[in-house]
N, C-alpha and C positions, 0 to 999 in steps of 0.2 A: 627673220625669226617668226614674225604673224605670219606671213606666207605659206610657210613651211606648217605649223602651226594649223592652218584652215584647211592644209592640204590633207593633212595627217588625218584629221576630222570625218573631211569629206572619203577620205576612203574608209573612213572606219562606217561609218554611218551611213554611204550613200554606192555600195559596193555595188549594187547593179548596174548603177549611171560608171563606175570607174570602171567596171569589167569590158563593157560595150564600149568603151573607152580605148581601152586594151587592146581590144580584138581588133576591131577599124585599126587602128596604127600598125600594129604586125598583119594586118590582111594588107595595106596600103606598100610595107614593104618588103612585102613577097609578089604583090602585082608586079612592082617597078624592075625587082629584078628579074622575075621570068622576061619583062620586055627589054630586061637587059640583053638578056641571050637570044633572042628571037634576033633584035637588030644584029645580033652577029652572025647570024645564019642557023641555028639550030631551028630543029622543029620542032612541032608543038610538044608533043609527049617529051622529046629530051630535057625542052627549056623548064618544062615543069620539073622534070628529076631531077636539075642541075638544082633547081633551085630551093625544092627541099634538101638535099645535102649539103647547103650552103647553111642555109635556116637549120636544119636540124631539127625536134620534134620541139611543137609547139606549145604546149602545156611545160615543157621545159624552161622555155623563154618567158614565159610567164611566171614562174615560180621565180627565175633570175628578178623578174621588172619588181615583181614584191618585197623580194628582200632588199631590194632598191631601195625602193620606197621607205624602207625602215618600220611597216607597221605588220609585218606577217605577226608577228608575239601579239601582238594587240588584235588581230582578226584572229588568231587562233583563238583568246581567251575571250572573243565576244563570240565567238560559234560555241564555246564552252555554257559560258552563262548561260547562250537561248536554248542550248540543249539542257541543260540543266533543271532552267525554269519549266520545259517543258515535260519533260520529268515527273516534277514535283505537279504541275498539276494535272497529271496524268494519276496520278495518289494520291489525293489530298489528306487521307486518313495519313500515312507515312511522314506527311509536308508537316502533320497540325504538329505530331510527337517529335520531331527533330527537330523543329522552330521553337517547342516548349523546352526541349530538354537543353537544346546550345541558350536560352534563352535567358534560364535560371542559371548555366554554371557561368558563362561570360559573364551577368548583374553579377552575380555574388563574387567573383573575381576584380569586377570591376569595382563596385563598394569596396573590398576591405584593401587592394591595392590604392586606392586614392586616400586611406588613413595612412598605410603605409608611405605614401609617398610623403604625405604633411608631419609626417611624425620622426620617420627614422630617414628618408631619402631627404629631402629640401637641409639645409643648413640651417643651426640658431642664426637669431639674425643680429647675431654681431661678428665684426672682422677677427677673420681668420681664428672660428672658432676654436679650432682643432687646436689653437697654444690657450685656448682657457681652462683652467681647472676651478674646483670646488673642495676649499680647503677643512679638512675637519679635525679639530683634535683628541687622538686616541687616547684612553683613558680607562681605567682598569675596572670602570664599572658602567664603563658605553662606551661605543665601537665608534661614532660618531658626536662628540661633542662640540659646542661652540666657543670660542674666543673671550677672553677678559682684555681691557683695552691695554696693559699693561705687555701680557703676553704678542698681543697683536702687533703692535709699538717695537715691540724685541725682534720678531722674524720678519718683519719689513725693513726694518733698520741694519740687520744680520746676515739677510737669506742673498743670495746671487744668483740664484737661480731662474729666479723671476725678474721679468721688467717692470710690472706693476701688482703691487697687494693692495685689495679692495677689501671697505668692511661695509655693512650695510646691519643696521637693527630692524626690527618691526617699528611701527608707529601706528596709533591710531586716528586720526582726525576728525574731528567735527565741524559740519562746513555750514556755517551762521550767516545769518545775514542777505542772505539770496532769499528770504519769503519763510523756507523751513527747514529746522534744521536736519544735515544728512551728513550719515556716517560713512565714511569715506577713508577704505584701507589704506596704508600707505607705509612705505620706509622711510630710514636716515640712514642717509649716504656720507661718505666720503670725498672728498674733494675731487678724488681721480678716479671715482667709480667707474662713470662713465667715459673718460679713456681709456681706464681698465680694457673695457668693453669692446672700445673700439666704435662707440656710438655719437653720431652726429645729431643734434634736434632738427626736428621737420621745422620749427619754428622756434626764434628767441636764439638764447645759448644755453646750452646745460650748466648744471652747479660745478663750479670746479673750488681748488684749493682756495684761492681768495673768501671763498662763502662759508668756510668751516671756521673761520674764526670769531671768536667772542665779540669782537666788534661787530663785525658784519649786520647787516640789516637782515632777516629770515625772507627768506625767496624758499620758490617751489617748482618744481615744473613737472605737467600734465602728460600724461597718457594720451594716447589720436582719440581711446577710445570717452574717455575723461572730457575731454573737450570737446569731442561734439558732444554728449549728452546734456554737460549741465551749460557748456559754452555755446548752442548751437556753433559750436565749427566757427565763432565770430574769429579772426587774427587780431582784431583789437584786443581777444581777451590777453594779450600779451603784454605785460608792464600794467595791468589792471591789480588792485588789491584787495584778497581776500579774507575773511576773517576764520583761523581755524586755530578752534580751542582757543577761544577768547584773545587769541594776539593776532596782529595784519603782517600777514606774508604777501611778495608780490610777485608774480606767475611772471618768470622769465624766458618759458621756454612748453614746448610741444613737444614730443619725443616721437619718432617715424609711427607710420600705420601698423606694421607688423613689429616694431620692440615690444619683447615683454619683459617685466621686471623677475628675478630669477625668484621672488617669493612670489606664493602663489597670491591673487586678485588684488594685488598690489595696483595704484591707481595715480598714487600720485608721491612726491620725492622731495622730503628737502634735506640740508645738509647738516652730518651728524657732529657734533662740535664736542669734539672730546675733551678739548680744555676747559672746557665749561661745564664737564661732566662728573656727579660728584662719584663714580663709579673709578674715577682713570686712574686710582692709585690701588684700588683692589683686584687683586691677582684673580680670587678666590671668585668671582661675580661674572663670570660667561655668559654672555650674551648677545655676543659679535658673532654675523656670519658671516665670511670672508669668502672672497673670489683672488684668481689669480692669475697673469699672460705670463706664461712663462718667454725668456730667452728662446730666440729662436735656436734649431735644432735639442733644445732641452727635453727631457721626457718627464712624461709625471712619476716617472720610479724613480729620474734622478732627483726633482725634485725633494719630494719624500725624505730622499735619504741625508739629502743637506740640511731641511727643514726638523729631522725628525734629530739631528744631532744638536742643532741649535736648540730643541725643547730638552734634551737630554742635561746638558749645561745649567737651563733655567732650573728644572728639578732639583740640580744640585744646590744652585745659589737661592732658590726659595722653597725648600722643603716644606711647610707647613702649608701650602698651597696649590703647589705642582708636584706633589712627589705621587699620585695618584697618576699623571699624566704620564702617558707612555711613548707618546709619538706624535708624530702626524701623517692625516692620511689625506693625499691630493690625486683628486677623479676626474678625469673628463668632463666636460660643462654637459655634454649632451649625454654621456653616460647619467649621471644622474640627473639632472631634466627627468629622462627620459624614464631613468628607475627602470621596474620590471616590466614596465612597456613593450619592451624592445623585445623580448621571451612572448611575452604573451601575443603580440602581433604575428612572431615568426615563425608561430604555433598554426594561429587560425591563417596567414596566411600561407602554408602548408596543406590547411586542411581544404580549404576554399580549392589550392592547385588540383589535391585528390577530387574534391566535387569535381573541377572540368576535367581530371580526366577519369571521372566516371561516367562522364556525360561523353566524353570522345569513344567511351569504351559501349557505349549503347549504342552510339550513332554505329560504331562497327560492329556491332551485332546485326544493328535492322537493315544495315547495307550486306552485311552476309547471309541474311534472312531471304533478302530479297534478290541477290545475286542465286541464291540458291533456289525460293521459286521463281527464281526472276524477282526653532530656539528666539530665543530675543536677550540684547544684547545691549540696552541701553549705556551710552557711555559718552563720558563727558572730563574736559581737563579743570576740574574745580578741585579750592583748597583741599588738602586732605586731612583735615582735622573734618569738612564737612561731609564727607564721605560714608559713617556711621550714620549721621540724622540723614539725609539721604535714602540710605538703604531702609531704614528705619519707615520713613515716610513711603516709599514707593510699594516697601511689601505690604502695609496697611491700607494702602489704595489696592494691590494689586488683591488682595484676601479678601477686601469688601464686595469683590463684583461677584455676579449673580455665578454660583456652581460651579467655581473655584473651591479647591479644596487642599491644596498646598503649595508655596511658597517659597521658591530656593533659591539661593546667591550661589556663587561659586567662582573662584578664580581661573577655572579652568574647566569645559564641559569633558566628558566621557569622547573617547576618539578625537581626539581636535591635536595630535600631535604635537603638542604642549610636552615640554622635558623642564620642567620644574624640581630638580633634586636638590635634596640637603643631606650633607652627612650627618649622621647620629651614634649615637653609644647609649646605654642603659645605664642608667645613675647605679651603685653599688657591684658592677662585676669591674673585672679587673680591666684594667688601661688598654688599649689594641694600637697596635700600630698605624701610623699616619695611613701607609698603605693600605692595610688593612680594614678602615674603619667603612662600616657599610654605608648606602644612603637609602633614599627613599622619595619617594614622590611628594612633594609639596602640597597642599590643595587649602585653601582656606574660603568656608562656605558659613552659612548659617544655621541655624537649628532645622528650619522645614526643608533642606535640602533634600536630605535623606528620605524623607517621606514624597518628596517631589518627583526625583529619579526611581524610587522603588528600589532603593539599594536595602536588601535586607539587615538586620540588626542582628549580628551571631550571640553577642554577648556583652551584658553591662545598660549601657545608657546611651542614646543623640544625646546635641549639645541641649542646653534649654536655653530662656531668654534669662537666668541668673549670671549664667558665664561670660562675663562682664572683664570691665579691666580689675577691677576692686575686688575681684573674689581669686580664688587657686587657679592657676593656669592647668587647661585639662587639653587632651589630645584623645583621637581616635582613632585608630590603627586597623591595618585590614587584614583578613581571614588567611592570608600567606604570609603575612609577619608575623604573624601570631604565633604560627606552627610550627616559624623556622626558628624564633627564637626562646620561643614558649614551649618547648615541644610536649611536657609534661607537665604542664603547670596554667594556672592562666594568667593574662597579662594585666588583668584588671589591677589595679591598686600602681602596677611597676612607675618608674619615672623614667624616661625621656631627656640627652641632652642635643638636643638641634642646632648645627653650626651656628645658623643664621636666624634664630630664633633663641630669643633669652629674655623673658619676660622678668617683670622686676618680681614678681611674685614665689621666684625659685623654678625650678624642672616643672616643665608638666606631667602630668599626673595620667595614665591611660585611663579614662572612664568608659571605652567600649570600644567593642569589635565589628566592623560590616564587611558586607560580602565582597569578593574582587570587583575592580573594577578596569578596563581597559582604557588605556589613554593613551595610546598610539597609533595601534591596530590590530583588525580584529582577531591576527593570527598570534599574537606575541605572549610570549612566554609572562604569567603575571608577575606583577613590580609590587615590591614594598611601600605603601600607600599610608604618610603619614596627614589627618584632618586637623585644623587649627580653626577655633570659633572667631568668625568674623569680630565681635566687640572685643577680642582679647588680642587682636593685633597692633601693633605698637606705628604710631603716628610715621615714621622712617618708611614701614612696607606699603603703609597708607598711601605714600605719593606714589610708588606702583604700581600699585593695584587701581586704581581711578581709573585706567586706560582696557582693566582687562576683566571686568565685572561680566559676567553672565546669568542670564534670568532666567530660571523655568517653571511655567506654571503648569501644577496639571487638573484639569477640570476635568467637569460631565459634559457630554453634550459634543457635538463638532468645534474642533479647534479652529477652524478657522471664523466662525464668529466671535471670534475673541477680539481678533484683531484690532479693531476699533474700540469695543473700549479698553484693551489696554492702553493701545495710546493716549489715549484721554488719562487714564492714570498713570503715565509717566509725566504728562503735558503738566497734569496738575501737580507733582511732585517737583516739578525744575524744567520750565516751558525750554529750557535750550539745548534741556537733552536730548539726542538722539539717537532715534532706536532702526534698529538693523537687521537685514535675514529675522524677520520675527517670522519665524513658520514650525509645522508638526517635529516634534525632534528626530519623527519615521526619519522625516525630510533630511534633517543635521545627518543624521546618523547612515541615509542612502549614500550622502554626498563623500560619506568617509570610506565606503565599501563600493565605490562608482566602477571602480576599475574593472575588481572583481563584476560587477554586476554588469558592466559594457563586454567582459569576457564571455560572462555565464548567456547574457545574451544570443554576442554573435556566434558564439560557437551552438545554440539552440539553435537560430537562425540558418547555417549554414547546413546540421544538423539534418535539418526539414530539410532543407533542398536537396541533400544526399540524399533521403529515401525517398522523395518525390521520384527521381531521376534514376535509383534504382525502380521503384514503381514503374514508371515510366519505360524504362528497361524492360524490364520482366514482362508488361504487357504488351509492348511491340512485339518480343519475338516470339510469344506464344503465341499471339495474335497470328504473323507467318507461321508458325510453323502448324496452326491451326487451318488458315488456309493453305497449305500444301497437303496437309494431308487431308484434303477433303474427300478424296475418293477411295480410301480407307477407311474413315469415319465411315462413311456411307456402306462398303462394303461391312463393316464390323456389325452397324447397325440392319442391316437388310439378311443378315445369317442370327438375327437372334440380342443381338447386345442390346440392354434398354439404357436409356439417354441418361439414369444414373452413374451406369456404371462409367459411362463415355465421361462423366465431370467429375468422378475421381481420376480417374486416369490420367486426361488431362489435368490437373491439377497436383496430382500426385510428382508428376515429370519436372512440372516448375517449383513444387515447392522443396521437392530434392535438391536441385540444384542451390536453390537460397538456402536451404539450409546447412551445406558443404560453404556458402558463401561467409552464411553470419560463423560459423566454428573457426574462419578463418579469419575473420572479423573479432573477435573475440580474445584467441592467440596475439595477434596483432595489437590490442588496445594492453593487454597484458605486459608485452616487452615492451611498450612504448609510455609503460607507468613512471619512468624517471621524467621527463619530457614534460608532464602533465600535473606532477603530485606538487608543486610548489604551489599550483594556481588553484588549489581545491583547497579548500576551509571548512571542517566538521564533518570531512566523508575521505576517505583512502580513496587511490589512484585503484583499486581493485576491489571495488565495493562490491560483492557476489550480488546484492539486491540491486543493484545498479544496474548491472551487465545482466542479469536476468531479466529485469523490463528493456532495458534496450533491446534483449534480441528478441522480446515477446512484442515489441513495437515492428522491428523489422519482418517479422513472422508474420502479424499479423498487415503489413503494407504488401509482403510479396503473395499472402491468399487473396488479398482483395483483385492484384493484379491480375492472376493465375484466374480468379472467379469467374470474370468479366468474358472472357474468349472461350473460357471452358463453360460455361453456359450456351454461347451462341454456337459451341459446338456439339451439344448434343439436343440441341434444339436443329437438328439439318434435316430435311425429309432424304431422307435414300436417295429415294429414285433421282433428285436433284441434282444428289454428290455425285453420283455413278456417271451423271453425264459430263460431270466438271472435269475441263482441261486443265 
């Protein structure tokens, strides 16, 4: 095989030595045979005839030994190349524009295909994705809600559809005792999460059912990327003990390089102990997110429909809890992963394919050009009775620093996908049905919230520091609840009754109206937004909330010199709190519109390389077609035409053409407004001001184009042209 191999080589590369090679052996045996025929008597001139009719013509015999040889396709396309090359640098002008223009559409082909390939091609990385779903339950006032452990408990106990139901919560952890303390996101799993999964640990063993129980010692296992950071990568840190939120859990286990946890920046895991939760006999308390392997050949529709008759049942047998609930809905693991990813990829990669073949389509112009002439988040797991003096203590440090000017808590920032609802009614109107009774958004903050975020005040009053437990229980309601239920009246004075909210003081009270706020995303239809004062919340929501505190300061001056001494004012408020993402809310609030913004990006990006490459277009074959008509130009101008009028002309020719291009360009974005109008936020898919600078951008890239040749063509002297071949 090397033989053959070195042989293939040497004719590829050494074809002179092989040719002479060649010749010598077919001259050696046509000698032998003309003296074949002479020893039999012929004469000279016969023995030669005889012996080309025997041979036959030579160059024949030679094309036969080539394809012998097996490398003719390979000397054909290496006489290709050095014709090619030679070519190219026979033009170098021609070489530089078709090196830039394949140069930019292959990059940008190649970039947004290598997302594609790690986002929607590669598989999640656990086995045999394609039976995992993601379970949600339908519900008459969200399309997607989460699990009570009760409900959970009943379709894993019920369902057949599935081989394994997984639940996993959020958690927060605070990780002590390594020098300083660090906030570190993390879940609670289920005993068979990660079979669920189908996931093996790189090191240790994962938690399985043994670890969900009340007895059980707390264990946790790390992330690849978790471990090297705060582990250097040690394998001792396995069966080491760590302290988080005040109790010692002990790290069993590594999870592979490429697992990720199915919530986002999740880092670390330990097991969710429902028997020990004082949650697991409340229907009404959602906050289970559930995964699920179906049965093999099972589908997620059939799913669904078994799953959706079992919540049917439940409804019936606990009306005061489930009868809002309307189904279930089970998605594809990498369907949602993946979300509106998978639209938005299949978009720009679309547009990326149009770049190259706008770019294949210039290369065929200037080939027929030339063929033709030739936030901060401090948070910590302590008592919840001290959670008040806490907050109390930290906003007083945090107000004291130098140009600070307001101070906000909140249980939940603006965009942070947070679904905290409570059903409610209004004290004095008549009764509504279970089904029917609306909710609203949860939020409990403190007095300088509002003036921290810049949420406007429509009407009434913020909370003060009176709204205490000891005084009236007050509520503050937002500018589309008002309208919907207020429509003719104001809300000020009304009362409020909150499932999950019952203060001993009676109904609260509305004492004021603020502006909407988003709490999902940035596109969503606004939600009924009800605010509760942090001192008037009742010691129960108090151990809750410890884990999901959020701090906004807003000062004069650059935010990020804050940095430091805030820490210092949390350090001095409770040295073991730990604070997290402390950065510009710009920041929070980028990280929530990312997608869009990595959209609005690459599609600018690719955007540019279109009109580069039409640019690039336009000036190659004006370019030719400016040099072929050089002896035109020349006559034009030697009968009178002066070199103005030669650079409208010229110019007038290509910009005609681009402008038949952008009208069809134009059309084209128009039909193609269903495709695009999901991924735009505060502008129509046919924004007139929009498509009007876009073609005043293209307009003005194809004069610049047009300018450049149509200049150096009426700058020709005559007499020069006239003589141009």
């Amino acid at each position: 095989m090397l033989t053959d191999l070195r042989f293939r080589l040497r004719t590829l590369f050494r074809r002179t030595v092989v040719e002479a090679e060649l010749d010598d052996e077919l001259r050696f045996h046509f000698e032998r045979q003309v003296e074949k025929y002479l020893r039999s008597g012929l004469a000279g001139d016969q023995a030669l005839r005889r012996a080309r009719l025997d041979f036959g013509g030579f160059e024949q015999i030679k094309e036969q030994c080539r394809d012998a040889r097996g490398t003719h396709s390979l000397e054909s396309l290496w006489r290709d190349i050095r014709f090619g090359l030679r070519m190219l640098r026979k033009d170098l002008g021609f070489t530089v524009v078709a090196v830039v223009t394949l140069s930019l559409a292959l990059g940008a082909n190649a970039a947004i295909f290598s997302i594609v390939d790690a986002v929607l091609i590669r598989p999640l990385p656990y086995a045999d994705p394609h039976r995992l779903v993601w379970m949600y339950c339908k519900r008459v006032d969200r399309a997607k809600a989460p699990f009570s452990i009760p409900d959970f408990e009943d379709y894993r106990r019920q369902g057949r559809s599935h081989q394994a139901l997984a639940a996993f919560s959020t958690w927060g952890a605070n990780l002590t005792g390594e020098g300083r303390a660090e906030r570190i996101q993390g879940i609670k799993i289920t005993g068979n999460f990660l079979s669920a999964l189908g996931v093996k640990p790189y090191l240790g063993r994962g938690i399985d059912p043994a670890d969900d129980s009340p007895a059980a010692q707390p264990t946790v296992i790390l992330t690849f990327g978790l471990w090297q950071r705060q582990f250097g990568a040690d394998r001792r840190a396995v069966g080491r003990t760590i302290l988080l939120n005040g109790r010692r859990y002990t790290v069993i286990g590594v999870l592979p390089r490429r697992f990720f946890f199915p919530q986002r920046d999740a880092e670390i895991a330990s097991a969710l102990i429902v028997d020990a939760d004082p949650r697991r006999v409340d229907r009404g308390d959602r906050f289970l997110r559930v995964v699920g392997r179906l049965q093999q050949e099972v589908t997620a529709e059939q799913a669904e429909a078994e799953l959706s008759a079992i919540a049917a049942r439940l409804q019936r047998l606990y009306p005061l809890t489930n009868l809002k609930n309307t189904g279930i809905r089970a998605i594809p693991m990498d369907q949602e992963i993946i979300g509106n990813l998978r639209t938005a990829l299949m978009i720009l990669e679309g547009a990326v394919a149009m770049v190259l073949l706008l770019a294949c389509a210039n290369l065929g112009h200037l080939l027929l050009a030339r063929f033709s002439a030739l936030s901060l988040p401090p948070q910590r797991f302590i008592a919840p009775v001290a959670v008040t003096a806490f907050a109390q203590r930290l906003e007083q440090n945090l107000a004291s620093l130098p140009g600070v000017e307001a101070v906000g808590v909140s249980s939940s920032l603006p965009l942070s996908g947070t679904w905290a609802a409570d059903d409610f009614t209004i004290a004095g109107r008549p009764p509504l049905k279970t089904s029917e009774t609306p909710s609203a958004q949860y939020r409990v903050v403190n007095p300088g919230y509002f003036q921290a975020m810049a949420i406007p005040l429509v009407a009434g009053r913020v909370f003060s520091e009176d709204d205490g437990l000891e005084s009236r229980p007050v509520v503050i309601v937002n500018q589309t609840m008002a309208a919907r239920f207020w429509p003719h009246a104001s809300p000020l004075g009304s009362h409020l009754k909150l499932g999950g909210y019952a203060p001993a003081g009676g109904d609260p009270e509305i004492v004021g109206v603020i502006g909407d706020v988003k709490h999902l995303q940035i596109d969503e239809e606004p939600t009924f937004d009800v605010y509760v004062p942090l001192r008037q919340v009742s010691v129960g929501y108090l151990s809750y909330l410890v884990n999901g505190m959020w701090w906004v300061v807003r000062a004069t001056g650059e935010p990020g010199a804050l940095a430091v001494p805030v820490r210092k004012a949390v350090r001095a408020a409770d040295p073991d709190v730990a604070t997290s993402r402390m950065a510009p809310l710009s920041r929070y609030v980028g990280d929530a519109v990312a997608l869009r913004r990595f959209n609005a990006w690459l599609a600018g990006v690719f955007g540019g390389a279109a009109v580069l490459l039409a640019a690039l277009g336009i000036y190659g074959v004006v370019a030719f077609s400016v040099a072929q008509r050089q002896r035109e130009i020349g006559l034009r101008m030697a009968f009178g035409a002066r070199p103005a009028g030669i650079l409208r002309l010229i110019i007038a020719q290509g910009l005609t053409l681009a402008m038949a291009g952008i009208a069809g360009g134009v059309l084209a974005s128009l039909l193609l407004t269903r495709l695009t109008a999901r991924l735009l936020y505060g502008i129509s898919a046919g924004d007139a001001t929009t498509l009007w600078e876009a073609a005043c951008i293209l307009l003005g890239a194809a004069l610049l184009a047009c300018y450049v040749p149509a200049r150096r063509a009426a700058s020709v002297d005559p007499m020069v042209a006239l003589r141009h071949e």
